[in-house]
C-alpha positions as CSV (number, residue, x, y, z in Angstrom):
1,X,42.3,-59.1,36.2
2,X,44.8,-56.6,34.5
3,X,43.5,-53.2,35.1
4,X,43.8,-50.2,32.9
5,X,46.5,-48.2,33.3
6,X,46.0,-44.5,33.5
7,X,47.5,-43.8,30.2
8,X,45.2,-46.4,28.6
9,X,42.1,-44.2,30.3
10,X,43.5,-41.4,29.1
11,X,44.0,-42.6,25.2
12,X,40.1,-43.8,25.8
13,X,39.0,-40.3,26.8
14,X,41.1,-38.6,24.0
15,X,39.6,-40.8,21.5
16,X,35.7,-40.2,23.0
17,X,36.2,-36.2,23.0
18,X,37.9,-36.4,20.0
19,X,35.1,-38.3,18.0
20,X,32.2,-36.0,20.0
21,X,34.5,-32.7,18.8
22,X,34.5,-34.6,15.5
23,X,30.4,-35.4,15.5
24,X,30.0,-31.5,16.6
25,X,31.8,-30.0,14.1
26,X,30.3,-32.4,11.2
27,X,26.7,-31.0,12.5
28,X,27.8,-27.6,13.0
29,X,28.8,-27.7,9.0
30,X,25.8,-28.9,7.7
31,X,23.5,-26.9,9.8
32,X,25.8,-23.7,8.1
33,X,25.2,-25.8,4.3
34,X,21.5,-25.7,5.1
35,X,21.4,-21.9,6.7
36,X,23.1,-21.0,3.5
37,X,21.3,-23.0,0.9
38,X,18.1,-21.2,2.5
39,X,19.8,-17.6,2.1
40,X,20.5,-18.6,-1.3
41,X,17.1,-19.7,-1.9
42,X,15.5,-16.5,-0.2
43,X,18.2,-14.3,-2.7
44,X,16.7,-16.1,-5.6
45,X,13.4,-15.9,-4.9
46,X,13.9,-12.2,-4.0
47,X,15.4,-11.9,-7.7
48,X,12.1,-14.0,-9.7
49,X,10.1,-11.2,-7.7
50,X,12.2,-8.8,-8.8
51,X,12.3,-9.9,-12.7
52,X,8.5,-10.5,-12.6
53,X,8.2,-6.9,-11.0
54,X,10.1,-5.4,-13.8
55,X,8.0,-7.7,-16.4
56,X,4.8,-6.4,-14.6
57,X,6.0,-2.9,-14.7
58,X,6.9,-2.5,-19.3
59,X,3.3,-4.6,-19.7
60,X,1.5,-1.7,-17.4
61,X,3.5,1.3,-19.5
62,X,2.8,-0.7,-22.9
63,X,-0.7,-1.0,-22.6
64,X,-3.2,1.5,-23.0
65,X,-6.2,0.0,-21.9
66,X,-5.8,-1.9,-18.5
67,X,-9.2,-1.9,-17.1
68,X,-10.5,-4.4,-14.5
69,X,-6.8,-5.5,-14.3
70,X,-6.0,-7.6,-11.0
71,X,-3.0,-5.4,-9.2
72,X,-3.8,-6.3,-5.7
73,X,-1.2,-6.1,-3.4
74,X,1.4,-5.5,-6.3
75,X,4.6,-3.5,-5.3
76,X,3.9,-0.2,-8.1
77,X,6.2,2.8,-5.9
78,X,6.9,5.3,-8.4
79,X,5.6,3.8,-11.4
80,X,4.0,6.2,-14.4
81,X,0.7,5.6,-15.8
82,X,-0.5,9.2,-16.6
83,X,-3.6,8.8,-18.6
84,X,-4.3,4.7,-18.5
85,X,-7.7,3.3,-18.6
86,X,-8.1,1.8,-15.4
87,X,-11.4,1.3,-15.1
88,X,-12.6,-1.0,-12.5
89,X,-9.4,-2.4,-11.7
90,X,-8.6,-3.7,-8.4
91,X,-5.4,-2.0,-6.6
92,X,-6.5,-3.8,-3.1
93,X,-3.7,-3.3,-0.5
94,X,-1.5,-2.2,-3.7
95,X,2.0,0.1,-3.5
96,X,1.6,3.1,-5.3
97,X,3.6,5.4,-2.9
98,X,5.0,8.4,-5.6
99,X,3.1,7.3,-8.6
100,X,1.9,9.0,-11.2
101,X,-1.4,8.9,-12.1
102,X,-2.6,12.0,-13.5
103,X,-5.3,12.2,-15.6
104,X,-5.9,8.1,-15.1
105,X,-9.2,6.6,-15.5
106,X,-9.8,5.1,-12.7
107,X,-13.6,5.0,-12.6
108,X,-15.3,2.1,-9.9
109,X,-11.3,1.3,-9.8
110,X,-11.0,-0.8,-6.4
111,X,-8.2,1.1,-4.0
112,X,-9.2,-0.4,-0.9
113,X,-6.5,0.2,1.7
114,X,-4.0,0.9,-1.0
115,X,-0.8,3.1,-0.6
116,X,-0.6,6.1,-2.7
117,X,1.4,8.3,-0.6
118,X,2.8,11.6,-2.5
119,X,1.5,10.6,-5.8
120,X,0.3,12.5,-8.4
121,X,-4.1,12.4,-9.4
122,X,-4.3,15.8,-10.8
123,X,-7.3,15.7,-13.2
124,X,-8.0,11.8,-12.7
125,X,-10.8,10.4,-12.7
126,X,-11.8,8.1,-9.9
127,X,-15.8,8.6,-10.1
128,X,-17.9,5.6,-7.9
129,X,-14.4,4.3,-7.1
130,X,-13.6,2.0,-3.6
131,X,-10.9,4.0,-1.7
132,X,-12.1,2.9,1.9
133,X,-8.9,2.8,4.5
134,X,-6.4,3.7,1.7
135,X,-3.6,6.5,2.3
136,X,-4.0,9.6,0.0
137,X,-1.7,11.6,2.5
138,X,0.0,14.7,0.4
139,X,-1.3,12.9,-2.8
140,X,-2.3,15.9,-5.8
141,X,-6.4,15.0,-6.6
142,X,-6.2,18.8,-8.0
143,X,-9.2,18.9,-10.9
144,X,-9.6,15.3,-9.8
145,X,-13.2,14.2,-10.7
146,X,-14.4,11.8,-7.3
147,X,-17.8,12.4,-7.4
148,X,-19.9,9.7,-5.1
149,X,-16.7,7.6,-4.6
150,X,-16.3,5.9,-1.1
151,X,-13.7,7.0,1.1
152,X,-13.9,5.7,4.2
153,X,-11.5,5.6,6.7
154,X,-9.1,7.2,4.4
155,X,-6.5,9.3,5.0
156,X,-5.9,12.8,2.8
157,X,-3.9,14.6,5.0
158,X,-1.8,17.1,3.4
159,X,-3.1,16.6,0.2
160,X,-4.1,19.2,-2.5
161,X,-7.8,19.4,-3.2
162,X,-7.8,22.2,-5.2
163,X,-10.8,22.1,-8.2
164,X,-11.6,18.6,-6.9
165,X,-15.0,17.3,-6.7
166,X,-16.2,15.3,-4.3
167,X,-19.6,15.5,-5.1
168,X,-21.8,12.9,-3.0
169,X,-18.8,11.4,-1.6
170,X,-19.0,9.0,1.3
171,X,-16.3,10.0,4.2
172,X,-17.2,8.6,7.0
173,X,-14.1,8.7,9.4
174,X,-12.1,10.0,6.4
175,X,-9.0,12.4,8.1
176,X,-8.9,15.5,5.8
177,X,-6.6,17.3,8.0
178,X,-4.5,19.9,6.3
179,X,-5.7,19.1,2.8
180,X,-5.4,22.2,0.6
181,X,-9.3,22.8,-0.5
182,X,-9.8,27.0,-1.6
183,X,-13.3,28.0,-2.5
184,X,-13.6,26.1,-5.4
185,X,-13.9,22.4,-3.8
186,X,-16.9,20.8,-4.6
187,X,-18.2,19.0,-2.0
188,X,-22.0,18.9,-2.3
189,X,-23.4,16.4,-0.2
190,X,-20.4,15.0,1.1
191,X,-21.3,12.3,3.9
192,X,-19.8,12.6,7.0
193,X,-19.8,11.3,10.4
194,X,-18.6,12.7,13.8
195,X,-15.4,11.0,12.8
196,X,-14.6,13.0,9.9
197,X,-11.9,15.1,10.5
198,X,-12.5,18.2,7.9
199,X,-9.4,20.3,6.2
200,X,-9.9,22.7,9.4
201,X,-9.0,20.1,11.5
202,X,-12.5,20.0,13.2
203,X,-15.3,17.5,13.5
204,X,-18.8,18.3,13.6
205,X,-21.5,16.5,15.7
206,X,-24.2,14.7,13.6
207,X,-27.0,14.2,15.1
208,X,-27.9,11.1,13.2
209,X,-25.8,7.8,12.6
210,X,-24.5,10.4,9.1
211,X,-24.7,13.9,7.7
212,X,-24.1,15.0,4.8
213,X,-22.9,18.7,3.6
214,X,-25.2,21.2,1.6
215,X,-26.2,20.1,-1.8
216,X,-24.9,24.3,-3.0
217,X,-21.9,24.1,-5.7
218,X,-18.8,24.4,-3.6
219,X,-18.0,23.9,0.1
220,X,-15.2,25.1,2.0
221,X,-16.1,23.8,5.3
């Protein structure tokens, strides 16, 4: 039997790493055509949401009357709806970070957990409305009407209370710290819990599972 020469192992060997270099490279390729298809696909879906945001955004400022309009979860930072009916509309989980809502009708409106963040609700009305767990933090409710609305859990830090009435307003665990209240707060019968952090910073003990403020005009507590 003729055996191999060396150079006729070596050829072998070149031509085996070659067509492994060769296999390698083909799958290196398409696994960059698929990583790119899919970052083209995530751009383009970014852009739909985008276009339907922008959509979403002229048929909220072209319509006066939006009530008991699904907004859940929608992304609405900075958006200006001074004066809408919003009546029992449902802004679950929504983004409204900077809006403007002054004056707004919001009445039994659903804000559960929503994001409004340093926007404006001077003189809106948000009477029997669902704002458990949502962020009011420096947000203007100055003249703001929220009489036996639900707050729970929500945070008004820093915000400006000033002429507001919360009237009969559940706030259990609700973290006023810091709001801005003056003498002419209404918050008659405000419920309360030994979670609730008051504009002084403080909580008070309650006796009972809740408490609730003095039913006399306006509190100050």
């Amino acid at each position: 039997m003729v055996r191999p020469s060396w150079s006729d192992r070596g050829t072998r060997a070149d031509v085996g790493v070659a067509v492994i270099t060769t296999t390698v490279i083909s799958l290196a390729i398409f696994v960059l055509q698929i990583l790119d298809e899919n970052r083209l696909g995530r751009e383009d879906a970014k852009r739909q949401d985008q276009l339907a945001n922008q959509a979403l955004r002229l048929q909220l400022g072209l319509t006066a009357n939006l009530s008991s309009m699904d907004l859940h979860g929608q992304d609405l930072r900075e958006i200006n709806l001074p004066n809408k009916h919003l009546e029992r509309a449902d802004f679950t989980n929504a983004d409204l970070t900077g809006a403007d809502l002054a004056g707004a009708h919001l009445e039994r409106a659903h804000l559960l957990g929503a994001n409004l963040e340093g926007a404006n609700l001077a003189g809106a009305y948000l009477e029997g409305a669902d704002l458990r767990n949502a962020d009011f933090s420096n947000v203007v409710l100055d003249g703001a009407n929220l009489e036996n609305a639900t707050l729970n859990g929500a945070r008004l830090a820093g915000a400006s209370l000033s002429g507001s009435d919360f009237a009969g307003v559940k706030a259990y665990g609700t973290d006023l710290a810091g709001a801005a209240v003056g003498k002419d707060w209404n918050a008659a019968n405000l419920q309360y819990d030994s979670h609730t952090v008051f504009p002084n910073g403080k909580t008070y003990a309650c006796k009972s599972e809740t408490c609730s403020l003095p039913g006399a005009a306006r509190q100050s507590r």
